[in-house]
Residue frames as qw, qx, qy, qz and C-alpha x, y, z in Angstrom:
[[0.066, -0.612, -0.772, -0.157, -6.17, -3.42, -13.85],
 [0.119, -0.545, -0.081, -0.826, -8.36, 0.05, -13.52],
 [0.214, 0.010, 0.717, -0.663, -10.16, 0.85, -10.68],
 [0.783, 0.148, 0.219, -0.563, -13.89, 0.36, -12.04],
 [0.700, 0.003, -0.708, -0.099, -12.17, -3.66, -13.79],
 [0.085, 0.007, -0.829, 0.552, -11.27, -4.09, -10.15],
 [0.373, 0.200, 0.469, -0.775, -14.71, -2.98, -8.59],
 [0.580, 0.328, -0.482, -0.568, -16.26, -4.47, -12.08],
 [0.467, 0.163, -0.869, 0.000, -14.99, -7.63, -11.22],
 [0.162, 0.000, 0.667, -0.728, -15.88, -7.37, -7.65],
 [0.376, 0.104, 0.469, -0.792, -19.58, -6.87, -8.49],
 [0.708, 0.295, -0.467, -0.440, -20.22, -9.32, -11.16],
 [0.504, 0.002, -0.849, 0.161, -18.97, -12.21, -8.71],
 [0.285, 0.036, 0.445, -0.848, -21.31, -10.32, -6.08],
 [0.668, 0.269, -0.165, -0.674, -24.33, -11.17, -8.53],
 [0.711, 0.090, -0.548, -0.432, -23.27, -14.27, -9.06],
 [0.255, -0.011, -0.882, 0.397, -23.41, -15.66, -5.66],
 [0.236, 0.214, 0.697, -0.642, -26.36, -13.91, -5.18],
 [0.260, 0.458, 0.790, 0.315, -27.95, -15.29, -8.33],
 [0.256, 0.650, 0.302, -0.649, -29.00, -11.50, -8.34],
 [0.624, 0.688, 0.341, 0.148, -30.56, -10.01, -12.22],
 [0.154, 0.923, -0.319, -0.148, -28.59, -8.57, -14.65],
 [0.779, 0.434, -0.452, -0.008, -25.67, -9.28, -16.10],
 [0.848, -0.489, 0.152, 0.139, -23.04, -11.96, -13.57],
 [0.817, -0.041, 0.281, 0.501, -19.97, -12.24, -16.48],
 [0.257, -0.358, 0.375, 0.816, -17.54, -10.32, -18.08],
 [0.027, 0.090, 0.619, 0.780, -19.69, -11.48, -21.48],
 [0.009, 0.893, 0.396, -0.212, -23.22, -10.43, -20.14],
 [0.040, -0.837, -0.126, 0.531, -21.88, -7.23, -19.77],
 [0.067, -0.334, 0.529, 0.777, -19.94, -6.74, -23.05],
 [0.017, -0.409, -0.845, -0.345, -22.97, -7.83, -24.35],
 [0.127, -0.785, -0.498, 0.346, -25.18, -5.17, -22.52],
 [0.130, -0.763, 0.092, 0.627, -22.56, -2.30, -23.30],
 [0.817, 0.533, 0.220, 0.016, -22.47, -3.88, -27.11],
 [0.103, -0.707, 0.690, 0.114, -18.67, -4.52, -26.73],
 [0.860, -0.052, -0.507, -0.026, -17.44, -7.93, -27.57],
 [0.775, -0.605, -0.044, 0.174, -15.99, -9.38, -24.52],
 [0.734, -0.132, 0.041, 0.665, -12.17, -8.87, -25.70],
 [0.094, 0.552, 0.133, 0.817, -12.55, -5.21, -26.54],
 [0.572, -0.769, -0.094, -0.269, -14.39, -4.95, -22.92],
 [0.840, -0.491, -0.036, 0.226, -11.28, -6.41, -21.23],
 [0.550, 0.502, -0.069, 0.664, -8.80, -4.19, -23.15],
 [0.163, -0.715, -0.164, -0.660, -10.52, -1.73, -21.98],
 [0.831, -0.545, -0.085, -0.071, -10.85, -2.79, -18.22],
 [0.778, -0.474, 0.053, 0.410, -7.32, -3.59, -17.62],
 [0.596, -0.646, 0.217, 0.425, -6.12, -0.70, -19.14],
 [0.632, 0.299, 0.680, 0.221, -5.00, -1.90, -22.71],
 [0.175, 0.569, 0.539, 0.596, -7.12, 0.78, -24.45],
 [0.042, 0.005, -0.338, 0.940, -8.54, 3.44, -23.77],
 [0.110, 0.606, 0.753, -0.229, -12.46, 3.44, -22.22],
 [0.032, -0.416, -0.272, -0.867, -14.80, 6.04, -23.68],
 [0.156, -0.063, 0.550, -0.818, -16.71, 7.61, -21.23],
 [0.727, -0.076, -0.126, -0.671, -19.99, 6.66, -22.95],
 [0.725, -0.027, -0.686, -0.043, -18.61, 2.90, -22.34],
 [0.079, -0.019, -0.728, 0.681, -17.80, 3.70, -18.50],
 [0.451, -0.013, 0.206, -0.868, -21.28, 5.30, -18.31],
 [0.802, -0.046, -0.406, -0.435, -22.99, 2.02, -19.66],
 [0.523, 0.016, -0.786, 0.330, -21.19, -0.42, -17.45],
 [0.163, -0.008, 0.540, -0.826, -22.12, 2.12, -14.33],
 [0.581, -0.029, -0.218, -0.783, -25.77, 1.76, -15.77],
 [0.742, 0.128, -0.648, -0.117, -25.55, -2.17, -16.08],
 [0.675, 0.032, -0.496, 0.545, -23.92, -2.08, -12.49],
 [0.235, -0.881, -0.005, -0.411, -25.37, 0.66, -10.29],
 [0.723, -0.625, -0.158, 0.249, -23.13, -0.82, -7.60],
 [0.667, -0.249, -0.016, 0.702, -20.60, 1.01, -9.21],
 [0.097, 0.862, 0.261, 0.424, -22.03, 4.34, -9.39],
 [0.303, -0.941, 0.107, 0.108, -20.17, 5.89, -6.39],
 [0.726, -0.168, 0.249, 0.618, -16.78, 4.54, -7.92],
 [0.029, 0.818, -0.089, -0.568, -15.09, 8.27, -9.24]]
């Protein structure tokens, strides 16, 4: 896994214990970043390769991972 699936993962099960908005799952967000979900998890663990414009939506979707490098 990458660092931002790890820290991805992290803050989508953050959200969904605290019922917070936005997306909670894997398919929210590939839905937000208009991925399907199995093209989002290539990507995430690695697989493929991420485009920066797709890191830059997830970070959007996910400010908690804006300080992640």
């Amino acid at each position: 896994m990458t660092d931002i699936a790890t820290a991805t993962a992290a803050a989508l099960a953050a959200r969904r214990e605290a019922m917070a908005p936005g997306p909670r799952s894997m398919t929210d967000l590939a839905r937000i970043v208009g991925l399907r979900a199995s093209t989002l998890h290539l990507q995430l663990t690695g697989q493929r390769p991420m485009p920066a414009e797709t890191a830059a939506a997830i970070r959007r979707a996910l400010p908690e991972l804006e300080e992640l490098p």
